[in-house]
ZAKE-164393 format. One record per residue: residue in three letters; z, x, y of N, C-alpha, C in turn; residue number from 1. Coordinates in nm, 4 decimals, m for minus. Layout:
% residues N
PT/residuo/nc3/nc1/nc2/cac3/cac1/cac2/cc3/cc1/cc2/num
PT/ALA/Z/X/Y/Z/X/Y/Z/X/Y/NUM
...
//
This chain:
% residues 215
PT/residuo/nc3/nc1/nc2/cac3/cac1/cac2/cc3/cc1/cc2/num
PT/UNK/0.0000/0.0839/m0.1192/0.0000/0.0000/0.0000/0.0000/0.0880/0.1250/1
PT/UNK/m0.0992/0.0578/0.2306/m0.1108/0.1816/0.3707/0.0130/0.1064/0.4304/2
PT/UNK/0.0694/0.2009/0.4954/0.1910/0.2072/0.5765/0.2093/0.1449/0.7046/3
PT/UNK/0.2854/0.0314/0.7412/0.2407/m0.0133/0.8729/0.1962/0.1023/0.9750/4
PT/UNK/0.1426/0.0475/1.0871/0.0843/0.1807/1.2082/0.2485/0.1744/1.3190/5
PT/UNK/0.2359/0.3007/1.3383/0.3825/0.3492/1.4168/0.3612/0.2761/1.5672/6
PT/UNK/0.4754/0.2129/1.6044/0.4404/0.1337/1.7480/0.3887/0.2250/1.8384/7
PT/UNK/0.3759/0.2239/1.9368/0.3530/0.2990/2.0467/0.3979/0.1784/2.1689/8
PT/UNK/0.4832/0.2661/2.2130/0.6095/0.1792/2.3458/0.5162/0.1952/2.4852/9
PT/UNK/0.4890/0.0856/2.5338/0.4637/0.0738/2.6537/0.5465/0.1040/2.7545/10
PT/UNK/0.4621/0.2226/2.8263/0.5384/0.3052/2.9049/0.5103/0.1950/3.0935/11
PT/UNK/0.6452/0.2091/3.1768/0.7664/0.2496/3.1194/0.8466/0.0773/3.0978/12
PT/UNK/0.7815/0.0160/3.0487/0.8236/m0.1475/3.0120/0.9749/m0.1132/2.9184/13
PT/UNK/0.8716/m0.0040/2.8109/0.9719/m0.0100/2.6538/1.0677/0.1223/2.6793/14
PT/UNK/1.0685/0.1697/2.7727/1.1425/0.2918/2.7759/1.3170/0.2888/2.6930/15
PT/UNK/1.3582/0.1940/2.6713/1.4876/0.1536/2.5760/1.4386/0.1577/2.4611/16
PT/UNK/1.3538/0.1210/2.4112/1.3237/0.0676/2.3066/1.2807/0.2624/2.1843/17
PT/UNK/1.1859/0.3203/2.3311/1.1695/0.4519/2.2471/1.2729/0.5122/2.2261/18
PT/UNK/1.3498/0.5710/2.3372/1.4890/0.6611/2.3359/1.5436/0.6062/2.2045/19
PT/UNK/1.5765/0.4391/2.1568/1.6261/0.3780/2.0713/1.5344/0.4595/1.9496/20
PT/UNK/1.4403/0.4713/1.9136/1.3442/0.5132/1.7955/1.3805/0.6637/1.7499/21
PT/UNK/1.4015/0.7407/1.8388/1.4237/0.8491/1.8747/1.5546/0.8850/1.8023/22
PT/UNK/1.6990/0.7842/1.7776/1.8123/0.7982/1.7477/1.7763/0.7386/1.5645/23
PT/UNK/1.6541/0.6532/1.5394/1.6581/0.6258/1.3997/1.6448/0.7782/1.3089/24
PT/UNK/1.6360/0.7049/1.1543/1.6626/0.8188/1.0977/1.4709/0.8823/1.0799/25
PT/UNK/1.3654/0.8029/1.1431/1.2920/0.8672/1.1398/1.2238/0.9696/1.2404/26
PT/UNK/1.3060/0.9451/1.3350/1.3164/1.0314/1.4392/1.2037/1.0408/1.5198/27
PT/UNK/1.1404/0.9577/1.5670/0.9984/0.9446/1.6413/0.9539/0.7998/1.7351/28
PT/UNK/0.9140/0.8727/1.7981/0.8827/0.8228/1.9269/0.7366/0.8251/1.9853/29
PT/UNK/0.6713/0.7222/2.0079/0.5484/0.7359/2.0696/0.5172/0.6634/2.1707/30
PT/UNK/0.4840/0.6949/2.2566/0.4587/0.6388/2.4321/0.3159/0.5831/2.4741/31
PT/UNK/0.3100/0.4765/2.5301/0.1312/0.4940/2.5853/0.1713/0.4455/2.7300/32
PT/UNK/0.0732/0.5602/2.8163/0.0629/0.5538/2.9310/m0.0178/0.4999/2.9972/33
PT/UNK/m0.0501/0.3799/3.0665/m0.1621/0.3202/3.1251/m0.2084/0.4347/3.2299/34
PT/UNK/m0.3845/0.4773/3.2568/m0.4207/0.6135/3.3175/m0.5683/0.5032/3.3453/35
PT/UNK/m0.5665/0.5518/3.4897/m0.7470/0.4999/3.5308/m0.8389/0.4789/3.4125/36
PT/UNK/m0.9066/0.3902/3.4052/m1.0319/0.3794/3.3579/m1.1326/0.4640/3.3599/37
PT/UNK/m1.1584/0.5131/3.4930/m1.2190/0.6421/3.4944/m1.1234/0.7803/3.4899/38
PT/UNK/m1.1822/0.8315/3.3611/m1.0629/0.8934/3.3660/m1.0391/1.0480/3.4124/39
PT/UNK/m0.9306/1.0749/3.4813/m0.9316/1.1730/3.5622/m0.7966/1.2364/3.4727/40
PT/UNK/m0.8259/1.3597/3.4423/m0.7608/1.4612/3.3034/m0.6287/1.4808/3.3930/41
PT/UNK/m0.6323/1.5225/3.5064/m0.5476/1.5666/3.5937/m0.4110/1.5163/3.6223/42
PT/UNK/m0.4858/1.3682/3.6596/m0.3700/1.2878/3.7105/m0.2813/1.2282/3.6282/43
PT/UNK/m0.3689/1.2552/3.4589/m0.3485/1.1628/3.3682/m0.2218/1.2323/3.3162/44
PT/UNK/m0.2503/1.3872/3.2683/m0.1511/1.4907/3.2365/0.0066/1.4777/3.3575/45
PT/UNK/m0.0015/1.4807/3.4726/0.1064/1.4350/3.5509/0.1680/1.3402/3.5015/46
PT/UNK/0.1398/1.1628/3.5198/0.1859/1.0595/3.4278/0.2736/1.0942/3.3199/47
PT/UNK/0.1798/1.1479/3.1963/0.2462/1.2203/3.1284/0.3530/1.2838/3.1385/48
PT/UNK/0.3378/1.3761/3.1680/0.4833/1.4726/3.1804/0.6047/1.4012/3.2645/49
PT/UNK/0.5235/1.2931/3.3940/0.6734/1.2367/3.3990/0.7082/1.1704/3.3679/50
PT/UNK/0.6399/1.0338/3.2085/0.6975/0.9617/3.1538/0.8058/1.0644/3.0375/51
PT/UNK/0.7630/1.1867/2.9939/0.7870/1.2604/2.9543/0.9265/1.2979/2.9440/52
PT/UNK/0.9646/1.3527/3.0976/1.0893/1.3585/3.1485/1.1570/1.2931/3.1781/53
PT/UNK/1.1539/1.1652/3.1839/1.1934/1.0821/3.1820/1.2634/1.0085/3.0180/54
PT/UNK/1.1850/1.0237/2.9460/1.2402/0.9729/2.8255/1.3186/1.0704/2.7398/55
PT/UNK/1.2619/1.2155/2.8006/1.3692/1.3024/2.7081/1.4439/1.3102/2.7797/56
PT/UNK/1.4815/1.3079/2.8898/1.6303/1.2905/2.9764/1.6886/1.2025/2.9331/57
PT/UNK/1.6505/1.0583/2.9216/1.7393/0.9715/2.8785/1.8025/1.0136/2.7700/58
PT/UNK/1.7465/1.0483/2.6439/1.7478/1.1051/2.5588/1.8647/1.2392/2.5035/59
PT/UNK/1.8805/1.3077/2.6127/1.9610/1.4705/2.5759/2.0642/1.3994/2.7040/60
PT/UNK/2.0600/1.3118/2.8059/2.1636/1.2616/2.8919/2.1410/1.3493/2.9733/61
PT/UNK/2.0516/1.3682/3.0216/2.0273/1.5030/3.1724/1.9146/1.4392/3.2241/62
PT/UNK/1.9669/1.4904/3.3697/1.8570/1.4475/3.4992/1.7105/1.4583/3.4468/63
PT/UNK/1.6102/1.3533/3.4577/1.4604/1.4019/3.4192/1.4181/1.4967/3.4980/64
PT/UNK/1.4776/1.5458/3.6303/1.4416/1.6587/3.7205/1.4682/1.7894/3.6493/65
PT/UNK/1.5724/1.7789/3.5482/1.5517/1.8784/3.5020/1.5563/1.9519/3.3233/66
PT/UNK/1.4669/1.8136/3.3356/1.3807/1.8726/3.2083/1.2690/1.9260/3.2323/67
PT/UNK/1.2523/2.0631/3.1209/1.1262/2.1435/3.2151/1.0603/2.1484/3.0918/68
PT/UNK/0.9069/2.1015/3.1199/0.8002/2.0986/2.9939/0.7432/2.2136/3.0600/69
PT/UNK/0.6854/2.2890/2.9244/0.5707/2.3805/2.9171/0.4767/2.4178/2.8255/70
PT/UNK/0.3523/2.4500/2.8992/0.2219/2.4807/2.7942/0.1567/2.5985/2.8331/71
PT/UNK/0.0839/2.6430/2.7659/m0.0019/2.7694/2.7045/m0.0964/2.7617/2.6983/72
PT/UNK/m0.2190/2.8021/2.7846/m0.3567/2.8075/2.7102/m0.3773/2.7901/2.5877/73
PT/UNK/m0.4357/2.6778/2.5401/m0.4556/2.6476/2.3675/m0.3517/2.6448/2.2675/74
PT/UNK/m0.2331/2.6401/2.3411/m0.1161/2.5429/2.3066/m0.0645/2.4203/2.3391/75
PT/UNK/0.0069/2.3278/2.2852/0.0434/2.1663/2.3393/0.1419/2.2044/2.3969/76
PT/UNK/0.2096/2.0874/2.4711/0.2955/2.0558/2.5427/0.4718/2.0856/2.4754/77
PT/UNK/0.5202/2.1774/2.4986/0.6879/2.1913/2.4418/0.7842/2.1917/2.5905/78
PT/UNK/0.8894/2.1654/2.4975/1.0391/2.1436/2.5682/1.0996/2.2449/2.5768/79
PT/UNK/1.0701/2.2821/2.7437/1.2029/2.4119/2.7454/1.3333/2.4123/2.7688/80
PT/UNK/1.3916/2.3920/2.6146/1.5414/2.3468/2.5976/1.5948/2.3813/2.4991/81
PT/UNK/1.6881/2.5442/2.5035/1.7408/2.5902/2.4392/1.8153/2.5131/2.3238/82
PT/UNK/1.8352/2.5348/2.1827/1.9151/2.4265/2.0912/1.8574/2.2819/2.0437/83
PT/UNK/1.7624/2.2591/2.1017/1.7103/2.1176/2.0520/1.5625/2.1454/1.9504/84
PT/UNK/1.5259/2.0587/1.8587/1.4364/2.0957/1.7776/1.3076/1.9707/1.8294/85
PT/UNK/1.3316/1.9166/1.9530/1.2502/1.8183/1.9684/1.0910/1.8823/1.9671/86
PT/UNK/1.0230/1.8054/1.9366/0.8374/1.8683/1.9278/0.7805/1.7404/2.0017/87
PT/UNK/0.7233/1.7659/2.1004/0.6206/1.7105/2.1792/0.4394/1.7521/2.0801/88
PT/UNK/0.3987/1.6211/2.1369/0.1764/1.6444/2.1550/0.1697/1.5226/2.2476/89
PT/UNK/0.0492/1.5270/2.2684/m0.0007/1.4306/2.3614/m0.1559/1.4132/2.3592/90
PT/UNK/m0.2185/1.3220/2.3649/m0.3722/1.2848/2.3699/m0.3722/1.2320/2.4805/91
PT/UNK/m0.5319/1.2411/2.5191/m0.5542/1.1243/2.6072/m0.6926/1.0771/2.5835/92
PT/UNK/m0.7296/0.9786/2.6340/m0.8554/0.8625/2.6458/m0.8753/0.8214/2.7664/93
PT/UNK/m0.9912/0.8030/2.8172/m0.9957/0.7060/2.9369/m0.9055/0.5737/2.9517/94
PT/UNK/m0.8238/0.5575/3.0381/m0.7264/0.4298/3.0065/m0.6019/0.4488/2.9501/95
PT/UNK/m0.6361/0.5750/2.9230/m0.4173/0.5382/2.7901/m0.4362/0.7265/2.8057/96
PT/UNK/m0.2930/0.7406/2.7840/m0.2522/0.8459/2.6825/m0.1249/0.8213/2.6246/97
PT/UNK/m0.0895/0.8652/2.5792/0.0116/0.8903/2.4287/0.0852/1.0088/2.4540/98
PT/UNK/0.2137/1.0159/2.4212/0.2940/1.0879/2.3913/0.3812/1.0963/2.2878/99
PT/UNK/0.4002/1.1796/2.2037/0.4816/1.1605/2.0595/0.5806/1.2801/2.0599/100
PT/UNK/0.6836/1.2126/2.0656/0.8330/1.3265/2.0531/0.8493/1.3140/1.9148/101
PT/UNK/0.9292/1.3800/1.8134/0.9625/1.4198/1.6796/1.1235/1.5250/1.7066/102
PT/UNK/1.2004/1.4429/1.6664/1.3543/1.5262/1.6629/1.3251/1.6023/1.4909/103
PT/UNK/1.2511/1.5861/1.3960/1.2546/1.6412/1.2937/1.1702/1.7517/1.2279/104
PT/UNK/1.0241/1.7720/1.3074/0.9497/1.8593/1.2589/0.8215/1.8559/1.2994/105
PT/UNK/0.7685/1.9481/1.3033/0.5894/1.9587/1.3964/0.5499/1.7966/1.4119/106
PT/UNK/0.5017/1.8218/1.5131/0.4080/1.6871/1.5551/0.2517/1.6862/1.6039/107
PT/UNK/0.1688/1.6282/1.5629/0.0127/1.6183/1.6314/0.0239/1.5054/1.6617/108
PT/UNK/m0.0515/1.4481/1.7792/m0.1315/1.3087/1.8187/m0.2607/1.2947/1.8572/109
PT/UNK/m0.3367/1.2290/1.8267/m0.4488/1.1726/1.8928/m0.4888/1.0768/1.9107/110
PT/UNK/m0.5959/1.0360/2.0103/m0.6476/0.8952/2.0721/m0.7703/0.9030/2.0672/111
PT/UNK/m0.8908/0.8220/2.0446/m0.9904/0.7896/2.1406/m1.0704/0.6682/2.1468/112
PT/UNK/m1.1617/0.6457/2.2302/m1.2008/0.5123/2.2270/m1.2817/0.4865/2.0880/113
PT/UNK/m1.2860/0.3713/2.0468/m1.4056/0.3311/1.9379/m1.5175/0.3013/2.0275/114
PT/UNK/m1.6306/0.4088/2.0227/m1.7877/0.3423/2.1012/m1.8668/0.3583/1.9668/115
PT/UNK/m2.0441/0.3153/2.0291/m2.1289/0.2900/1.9702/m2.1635/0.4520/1.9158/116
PT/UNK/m2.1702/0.5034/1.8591/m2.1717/0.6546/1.7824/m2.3456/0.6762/1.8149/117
PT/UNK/m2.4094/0.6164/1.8161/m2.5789/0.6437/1.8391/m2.6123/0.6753/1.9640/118
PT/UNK/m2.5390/0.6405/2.0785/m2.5283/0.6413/2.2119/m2.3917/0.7474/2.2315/119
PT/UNK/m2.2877/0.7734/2.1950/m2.1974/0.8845/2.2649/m2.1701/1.0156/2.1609/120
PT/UNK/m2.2055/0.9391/2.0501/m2.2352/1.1342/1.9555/m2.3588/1.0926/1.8776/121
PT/UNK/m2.5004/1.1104/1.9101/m2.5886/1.1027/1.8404/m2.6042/1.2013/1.6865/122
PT/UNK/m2.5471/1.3047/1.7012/m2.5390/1.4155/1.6036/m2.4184/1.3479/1.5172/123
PT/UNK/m2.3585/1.2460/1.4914/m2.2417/1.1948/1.4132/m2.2500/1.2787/1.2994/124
PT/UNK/m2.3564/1.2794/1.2469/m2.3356/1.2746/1.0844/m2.3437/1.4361/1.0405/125
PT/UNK/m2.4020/1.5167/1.1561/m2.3750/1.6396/1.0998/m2.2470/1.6918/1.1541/126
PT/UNK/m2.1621/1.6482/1.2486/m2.0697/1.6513/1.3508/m1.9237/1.6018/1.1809/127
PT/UNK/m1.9669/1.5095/1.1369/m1.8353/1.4591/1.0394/m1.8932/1.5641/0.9313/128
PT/UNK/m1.9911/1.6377/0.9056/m2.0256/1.7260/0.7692/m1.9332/1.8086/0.8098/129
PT/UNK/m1.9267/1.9003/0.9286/m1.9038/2.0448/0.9847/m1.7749/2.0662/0.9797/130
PT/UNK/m1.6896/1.9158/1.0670/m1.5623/1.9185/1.1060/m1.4461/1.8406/0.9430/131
PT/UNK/m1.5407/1.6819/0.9374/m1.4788/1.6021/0.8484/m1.4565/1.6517/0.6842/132
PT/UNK/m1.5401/1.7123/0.6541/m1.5887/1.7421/0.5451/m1.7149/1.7106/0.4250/133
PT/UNK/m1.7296/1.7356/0.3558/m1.8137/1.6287/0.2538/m1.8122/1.5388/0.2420/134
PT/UNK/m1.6728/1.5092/0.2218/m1.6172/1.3841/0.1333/m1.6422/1.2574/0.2310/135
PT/UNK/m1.5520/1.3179/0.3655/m1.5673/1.2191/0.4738/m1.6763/1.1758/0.4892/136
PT/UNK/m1.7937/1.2959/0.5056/m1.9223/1.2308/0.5716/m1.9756/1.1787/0.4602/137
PT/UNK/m1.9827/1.1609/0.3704/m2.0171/1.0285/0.2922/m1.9785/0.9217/0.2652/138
PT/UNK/m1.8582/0.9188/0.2957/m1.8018/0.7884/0.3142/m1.8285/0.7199/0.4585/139
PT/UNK/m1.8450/0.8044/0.5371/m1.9434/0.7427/0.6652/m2.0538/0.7471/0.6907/140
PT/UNK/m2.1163/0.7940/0.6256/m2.2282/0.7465/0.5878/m2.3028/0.6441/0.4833/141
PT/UNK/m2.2005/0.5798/0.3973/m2.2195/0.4976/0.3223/m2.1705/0.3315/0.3829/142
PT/UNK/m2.1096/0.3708/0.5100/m2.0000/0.2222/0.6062/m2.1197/0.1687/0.6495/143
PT/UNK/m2.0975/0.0820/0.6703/m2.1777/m0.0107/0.7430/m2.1821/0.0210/0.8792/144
PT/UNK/m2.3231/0.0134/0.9354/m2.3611/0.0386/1.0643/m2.2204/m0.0544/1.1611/145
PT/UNK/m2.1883/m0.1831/1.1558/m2.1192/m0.2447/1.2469/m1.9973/m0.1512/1.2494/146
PT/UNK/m1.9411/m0.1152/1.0924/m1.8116/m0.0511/1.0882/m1.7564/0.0788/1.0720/147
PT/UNK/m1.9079/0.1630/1.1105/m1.8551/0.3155/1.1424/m1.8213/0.3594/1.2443/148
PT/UNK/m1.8592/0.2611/1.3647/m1.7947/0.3746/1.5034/m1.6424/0.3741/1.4389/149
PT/UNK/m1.5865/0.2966/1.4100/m1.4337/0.2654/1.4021/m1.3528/0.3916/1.2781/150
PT/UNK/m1.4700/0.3629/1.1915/m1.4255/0.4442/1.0728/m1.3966/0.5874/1.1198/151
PT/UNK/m1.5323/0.6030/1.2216/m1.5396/0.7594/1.2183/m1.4501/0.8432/1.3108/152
PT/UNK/m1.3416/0.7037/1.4105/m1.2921/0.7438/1.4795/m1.1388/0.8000/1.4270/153
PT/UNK/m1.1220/0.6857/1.3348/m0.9799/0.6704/1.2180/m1.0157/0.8245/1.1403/154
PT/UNK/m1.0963/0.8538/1.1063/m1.1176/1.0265/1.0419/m1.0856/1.1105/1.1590/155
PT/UNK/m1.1805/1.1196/1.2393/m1.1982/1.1626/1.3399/m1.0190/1.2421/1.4222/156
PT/UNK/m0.9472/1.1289/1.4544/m0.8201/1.0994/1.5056/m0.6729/1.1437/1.4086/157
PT/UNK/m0.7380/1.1354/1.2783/m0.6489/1.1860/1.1556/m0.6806/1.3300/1.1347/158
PT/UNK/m0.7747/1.4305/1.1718/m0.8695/1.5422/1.1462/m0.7396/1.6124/1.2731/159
PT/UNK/m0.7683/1.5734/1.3611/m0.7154/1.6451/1.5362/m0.5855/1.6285/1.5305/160
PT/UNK/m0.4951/1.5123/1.4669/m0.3443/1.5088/1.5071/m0.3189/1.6469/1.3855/161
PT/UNK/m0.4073/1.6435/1.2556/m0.3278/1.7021/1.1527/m0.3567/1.8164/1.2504/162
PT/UNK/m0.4561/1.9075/1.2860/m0.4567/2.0270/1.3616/m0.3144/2.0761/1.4511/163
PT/UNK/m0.3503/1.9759/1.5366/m0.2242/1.9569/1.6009/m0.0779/1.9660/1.5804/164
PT/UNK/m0.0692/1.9261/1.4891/0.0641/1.9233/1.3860/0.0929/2.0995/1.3529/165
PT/UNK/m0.0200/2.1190/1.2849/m0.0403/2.2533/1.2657/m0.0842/2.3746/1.3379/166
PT/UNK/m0.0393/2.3297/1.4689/m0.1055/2.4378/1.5667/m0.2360/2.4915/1.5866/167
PT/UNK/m0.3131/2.4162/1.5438/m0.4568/2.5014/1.4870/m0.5761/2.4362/1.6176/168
PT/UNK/m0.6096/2.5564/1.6495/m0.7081/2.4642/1.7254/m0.8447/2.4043/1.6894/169
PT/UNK/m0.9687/2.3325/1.7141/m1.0358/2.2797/1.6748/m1.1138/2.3984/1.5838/170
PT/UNK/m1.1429/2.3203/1.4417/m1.2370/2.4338/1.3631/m1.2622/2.3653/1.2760/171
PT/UNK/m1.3965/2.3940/1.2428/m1.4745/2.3409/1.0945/m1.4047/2.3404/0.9998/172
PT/UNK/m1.4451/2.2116/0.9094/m1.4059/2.2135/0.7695/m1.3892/2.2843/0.6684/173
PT/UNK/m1.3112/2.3439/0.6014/m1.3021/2.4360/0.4925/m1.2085/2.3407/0.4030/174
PT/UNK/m1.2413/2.4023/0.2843/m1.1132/2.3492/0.1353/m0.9948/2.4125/0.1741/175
PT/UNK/m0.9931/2.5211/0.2563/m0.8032/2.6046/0.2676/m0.7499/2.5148/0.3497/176
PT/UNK/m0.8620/2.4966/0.5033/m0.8184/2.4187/0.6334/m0.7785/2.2397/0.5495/177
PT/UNK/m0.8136/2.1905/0.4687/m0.7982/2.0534/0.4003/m0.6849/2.0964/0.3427/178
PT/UNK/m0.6822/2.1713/0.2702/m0.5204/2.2158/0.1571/m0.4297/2.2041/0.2755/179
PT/UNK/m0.4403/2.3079/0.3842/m0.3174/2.2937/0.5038/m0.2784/2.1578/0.5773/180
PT/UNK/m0.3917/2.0850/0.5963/m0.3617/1.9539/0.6547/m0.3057/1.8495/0.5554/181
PT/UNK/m0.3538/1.8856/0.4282/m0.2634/1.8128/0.3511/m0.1187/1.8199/0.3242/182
PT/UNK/m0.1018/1.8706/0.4062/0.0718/1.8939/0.4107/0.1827/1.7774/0.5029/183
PT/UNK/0.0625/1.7363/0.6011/0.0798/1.7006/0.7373/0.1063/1.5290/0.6458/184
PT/UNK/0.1965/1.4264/0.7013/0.1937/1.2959/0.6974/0.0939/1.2417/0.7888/185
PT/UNK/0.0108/1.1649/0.7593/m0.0509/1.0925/0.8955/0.0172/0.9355/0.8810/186
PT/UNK/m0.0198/0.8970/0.9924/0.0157/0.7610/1.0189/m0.1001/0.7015/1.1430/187
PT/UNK/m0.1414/0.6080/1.1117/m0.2047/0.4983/1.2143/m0.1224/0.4777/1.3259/188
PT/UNK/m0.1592/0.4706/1.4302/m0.0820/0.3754/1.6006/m0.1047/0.2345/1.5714/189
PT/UNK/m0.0118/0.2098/1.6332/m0.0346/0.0610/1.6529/m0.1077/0.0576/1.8007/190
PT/UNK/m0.1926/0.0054/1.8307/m0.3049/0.0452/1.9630/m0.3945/m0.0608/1.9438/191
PT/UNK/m0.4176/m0.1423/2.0872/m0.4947/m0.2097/2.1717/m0.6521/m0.2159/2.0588/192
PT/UNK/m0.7392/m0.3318/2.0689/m0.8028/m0.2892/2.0581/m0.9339/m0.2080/2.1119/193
PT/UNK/m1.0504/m0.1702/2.0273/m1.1194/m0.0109/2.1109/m1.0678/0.0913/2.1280/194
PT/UNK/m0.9540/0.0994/2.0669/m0.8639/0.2370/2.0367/m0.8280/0.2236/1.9152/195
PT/UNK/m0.8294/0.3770/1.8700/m0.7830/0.4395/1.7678/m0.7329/0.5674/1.7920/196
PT/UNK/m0.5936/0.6095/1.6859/m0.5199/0.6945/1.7404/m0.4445/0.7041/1.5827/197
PT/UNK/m0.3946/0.8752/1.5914/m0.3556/0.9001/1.4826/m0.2090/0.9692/1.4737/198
PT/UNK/m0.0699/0.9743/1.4359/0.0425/1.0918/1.4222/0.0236/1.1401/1.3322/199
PT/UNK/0.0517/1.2605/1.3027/0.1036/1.3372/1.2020/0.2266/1.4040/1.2307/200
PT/UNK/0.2952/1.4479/1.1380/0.4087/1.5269/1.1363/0.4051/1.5903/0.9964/201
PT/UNK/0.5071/1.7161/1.0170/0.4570/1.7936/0.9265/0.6156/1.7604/0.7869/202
PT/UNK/0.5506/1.7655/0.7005/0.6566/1.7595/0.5497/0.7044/1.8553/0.5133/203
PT/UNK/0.8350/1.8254/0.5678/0.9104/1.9499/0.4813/0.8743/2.0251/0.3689/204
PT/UNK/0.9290/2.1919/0.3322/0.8601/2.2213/0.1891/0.9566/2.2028/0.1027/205
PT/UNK/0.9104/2.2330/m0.0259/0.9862/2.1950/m0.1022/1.1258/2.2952/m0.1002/206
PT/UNK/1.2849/2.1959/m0.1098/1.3894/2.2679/m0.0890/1.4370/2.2071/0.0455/207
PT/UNK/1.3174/2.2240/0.1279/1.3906/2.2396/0.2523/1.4503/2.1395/0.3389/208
PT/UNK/1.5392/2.1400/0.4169/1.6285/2.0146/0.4587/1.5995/2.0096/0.6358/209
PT/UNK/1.5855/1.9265/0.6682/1.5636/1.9138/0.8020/1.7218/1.8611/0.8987/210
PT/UNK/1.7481/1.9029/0.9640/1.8610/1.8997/1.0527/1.8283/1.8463/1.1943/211
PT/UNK/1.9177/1.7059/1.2014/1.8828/1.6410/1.3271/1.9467/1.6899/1.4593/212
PT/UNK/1.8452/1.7095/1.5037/1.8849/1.7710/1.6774/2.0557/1.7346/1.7401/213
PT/UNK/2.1175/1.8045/1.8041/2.2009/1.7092/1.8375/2.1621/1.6309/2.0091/214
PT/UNK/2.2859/1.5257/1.9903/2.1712/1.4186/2.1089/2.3032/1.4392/2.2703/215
//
């Protein structure tokens, strides 16, 4: 049976409701940020970071002024906060972005719109060989014309969070790069429709025990 899709809290309506998610025992949290229609990367990343600080303040009980996020050229978004094991990612889309905190262990996210694939990636099918794999691109290539933009986005969105999860930046398909992502949990968003969006987090190895942040 597939797993319900993880809410995603309307920012900042549900802001109780995440901090609340955050204290369960699955330890996760996911945000969507309403961001222009046209979308501007800039302004969108700001939003971000201060729904950001905002919810991990509530969160650790300190001023959101001074929670301090930071990133890295071709690294995601982390918490500079000595003692806490929290893991930030973040996507964005024209219209939304997402934010996913994890008190328990690596995190990836992704978003993007469902469009017509013939009109915004004409190259689809060698594009899901390179990145998706074999397997994938035959199974999207076997969907039905009405129901592959969607499909290919649900691969697509599950491909980038597992990266993500795993620090890895974008790279072609291999059997090692599939063995590593298979490590990763994915999960569906719960998301609007014309969106699709994916979490992962990473599975403990075997033995190992995960220890909840303190709050």
């Amino acid at each position: 049976m597939r797993a319900a899709p993880v809410a995603v809290y309307a920012w900042p309506q549900q802001i109780a409701l995440a901090v609340k998610a955050l204290d369960l025992d699955s330890g996760l949290a996911v945000i969507g940020i309403a961001t222009p229609a046209r979308h501007d990367r800039q302004l969108a990343r700001r939003l971000v970071r201060c729904a950001l600080r905002q919810l991990l303040g509530q969160f650790l009980g300190r001023p959101a002024a001074s929670v301090a996020l930071i990133s890295q050229p071709g690294q995601g978004i982390a918490l500079d906060f000595p003692g806490t094991q929290l893991r930030l990612s973040v996507s964005h889309m024209p219209g939304l972005s997402v934010a996913a905190v994890s008190c328990r262990s690596a995190i990836g996210v992704d978003v993007m719109a469902v469009g017509g694939l013939a009109s915004d990636l004409p190259d689809w099918s060698q594009v899901a060989l390179d990145y998706l794999g074999p397997v994938q691109a035959a199974l999207l290539r076997n969907a039905s014309p009405a129901g592959r933009p969607a499909a290919f986005a649900r691969a697509w969105t599950h491909f980038e969070a597992g990266l993500k999860c795993c620090r890895l930046e974008l790279t072609e398909w291999t059997p090692a790069l599939a063995n590593l992502l298979a490590r990763c949990q994915v999960m569906a968003l719960s998301l609007p429709d014309g969106c699709c969006g994916t979490v992962a987090i990473a599975r403990p190895a075997a033995g190992q025990t995960v220890n909840s942040p303190g709050n």
